[in-house]
N, C-alpha and C positions, 0 to 999 in steps of 0.2 A: 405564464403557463400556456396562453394561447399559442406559440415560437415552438412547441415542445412536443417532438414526434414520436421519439423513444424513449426509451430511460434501460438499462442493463449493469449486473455488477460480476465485477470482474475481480481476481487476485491479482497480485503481484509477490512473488517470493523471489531474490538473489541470493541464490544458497551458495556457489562459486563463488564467490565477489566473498562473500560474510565466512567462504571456509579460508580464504586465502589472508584476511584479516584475522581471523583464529589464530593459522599458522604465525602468522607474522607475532601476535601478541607471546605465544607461545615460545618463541624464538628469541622475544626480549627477556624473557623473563630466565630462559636458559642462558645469555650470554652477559647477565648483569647490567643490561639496559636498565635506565628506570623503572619502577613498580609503574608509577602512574600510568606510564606510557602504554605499557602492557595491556593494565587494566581497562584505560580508553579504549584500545583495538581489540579486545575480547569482547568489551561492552557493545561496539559497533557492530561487531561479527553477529551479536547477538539481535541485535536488532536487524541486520540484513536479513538474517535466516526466517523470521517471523512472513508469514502472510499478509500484506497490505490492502484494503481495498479500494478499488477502484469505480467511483460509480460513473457510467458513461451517459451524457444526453445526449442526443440528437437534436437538431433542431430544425427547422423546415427550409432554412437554405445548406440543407446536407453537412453540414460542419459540425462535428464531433470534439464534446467540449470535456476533458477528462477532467476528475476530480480525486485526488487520492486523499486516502486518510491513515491515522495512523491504526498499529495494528487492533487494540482493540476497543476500535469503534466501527467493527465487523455488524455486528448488530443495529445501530442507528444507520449504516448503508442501507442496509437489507430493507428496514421499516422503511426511510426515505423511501427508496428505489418501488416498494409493494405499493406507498401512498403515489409518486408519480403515476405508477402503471393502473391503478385504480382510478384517478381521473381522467387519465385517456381513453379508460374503458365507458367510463360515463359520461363521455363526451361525444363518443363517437366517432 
């Protein structure tokens, strides 16, 4: 904790990327592709589109150390991120 200058959280969403696997699933499923296949590439599309977070540290030789998580554990970021920024306030 003493290495620890910042702390910040951030999203991440690929809404392009997860529409374009939509389309794609969507296209299996019209041209008598596999079902599975389909289903995987909707399911992925689905999870691109979600919010991801990102909590960022900082550390005192300036190097920014990312951390993603999945989409929802948006909440245990946020508490992390409030407990880091609260000992830094206590620390001084």
């Amino acid at each position: 904790m003493r290495h620890v200058v910042a702390a910040r959280l951030e999203t991440t969403q690929q809404t392009m990327l997860g529409l374009l696997f939509a389309l794609m699933g969507i296209v299996s499923f019209s041209f008598s592709f596999t079902a599975i296949l389909a289903i995987a590439l909707i399911g992925i599309s689905i999870f691109l589109v979600l919010k991801k977070p990102i909590v960022l540290i900082t550390a005192t030789d300036g190097v920014i150390r990312p951390s993603v998580g999945w989409p929802w554990t948006r909440a245990e970021a946020e508490e992390f991120v409030n407990g880091v920024r609260k000992e830094l306030l206590a620390r001084g």
